[in-house]
Structure formats: C-alpha cells, structure tokens
C-alpha positions as CSV (number, residue, x, y, z in Angstrom):
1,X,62.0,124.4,61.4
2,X,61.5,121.0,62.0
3,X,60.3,120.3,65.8
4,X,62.7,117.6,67.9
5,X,59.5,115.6,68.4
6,X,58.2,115.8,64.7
7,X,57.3,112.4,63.4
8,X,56.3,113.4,59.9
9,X,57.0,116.1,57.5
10,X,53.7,117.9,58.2
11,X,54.7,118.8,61.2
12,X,57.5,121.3,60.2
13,X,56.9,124.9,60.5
14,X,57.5,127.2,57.9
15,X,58.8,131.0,58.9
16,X,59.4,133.9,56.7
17,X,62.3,136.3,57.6
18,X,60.6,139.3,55.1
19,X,64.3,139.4,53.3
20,X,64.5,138.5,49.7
21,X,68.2,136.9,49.5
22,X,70.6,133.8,50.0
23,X,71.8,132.0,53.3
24,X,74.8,129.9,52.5
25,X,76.7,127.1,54.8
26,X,75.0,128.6,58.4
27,X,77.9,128.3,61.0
28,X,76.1,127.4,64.0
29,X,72.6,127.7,65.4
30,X,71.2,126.4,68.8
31,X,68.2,126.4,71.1
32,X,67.3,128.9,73.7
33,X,65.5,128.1,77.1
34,X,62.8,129.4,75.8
35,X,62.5,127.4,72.4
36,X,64.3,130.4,70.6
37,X,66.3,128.9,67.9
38,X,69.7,131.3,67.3
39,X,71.4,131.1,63.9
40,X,73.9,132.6,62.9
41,X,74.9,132.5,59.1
42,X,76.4,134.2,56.3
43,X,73.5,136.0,54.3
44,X,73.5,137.8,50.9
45,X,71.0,140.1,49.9
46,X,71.8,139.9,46.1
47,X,73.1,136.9,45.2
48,X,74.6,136.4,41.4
49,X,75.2,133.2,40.7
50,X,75.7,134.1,37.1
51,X,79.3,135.1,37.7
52,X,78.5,137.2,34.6
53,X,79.7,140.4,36.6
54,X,82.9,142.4,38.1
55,X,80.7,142.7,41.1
56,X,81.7,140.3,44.0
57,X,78.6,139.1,46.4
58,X,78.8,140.4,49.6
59,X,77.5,137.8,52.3
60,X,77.0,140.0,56.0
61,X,77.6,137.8,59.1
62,X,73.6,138.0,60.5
63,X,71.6,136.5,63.7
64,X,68.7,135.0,63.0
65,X,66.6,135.0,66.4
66,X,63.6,132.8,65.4
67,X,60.6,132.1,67.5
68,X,58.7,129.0,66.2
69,X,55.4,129.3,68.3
70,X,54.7,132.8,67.2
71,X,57.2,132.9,64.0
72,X,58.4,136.2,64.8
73,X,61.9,136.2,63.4
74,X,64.8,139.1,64.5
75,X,67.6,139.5,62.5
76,X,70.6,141.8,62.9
77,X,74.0,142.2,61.5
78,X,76.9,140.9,63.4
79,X,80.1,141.4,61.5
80,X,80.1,144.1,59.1
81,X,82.9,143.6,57.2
C-alpha cells in the first residue's frame, strides 16, 4: 500500500494476506472512513501458467479488507462460482 501522502518509496507498507496464490486485474478497491482499504479481486490459489495441463485455473471472486496501520488483512469469498 502506498499512503496518499507518501513522498518516497520507503514509505509504502508492505502486508501479507497468509495465502500463497495469484491476484489478477483487481476490479475495484476503495477507502473506508476508517482508512480500511476494500479490494475486491479475482484470486487463484493455484495458478499454472504453464498451460501444460487439462486443468483450468479457477480464480474465486474474494474481498480483501486490509487495515494498513495494524496490517491485519480479512479476506472472504464473494462469488463462488
């Protein structure tokens, strides 16, 4: 995350989610009141970019709740198909 205010790259803030995989193309994200940033994104767990397999990668619509002054993250699935 990279604060509104930041004037040099030092001053971004690095969060781990705990989930190995890809996010690709996020579709929207925004701010909360309370400096909660919302994203919401497809996200793939096992991502092959190989192509070397009959399996297709399966991307889960998921919200990303992200808090950058305690970088707590909540995640949870919100299209399941």
């Amino acid at each position: 995350v990279i604060p509104k205010d930041a004037s040099s790259k030092e001053e971004t803030i690095w969060i781990d989610t705990g989930d190995p995989g890809a996010i690709v193309h996020p579709l929207n994200s925004w701010e909360e009141e309370d400096g909660t940033i919302v994203i919401w994104t497809p996200f793939c767990e096992d991502l092959d970019l190989t192509m070397n397999t009959e399996e297709i990668n399966t991307f889960l619509m998921t919200e990303y709740r992200l808090d950058p002054n305690t970088g707590k993250v909540i995640d949870k699935q919100i299209i399941d198909h």
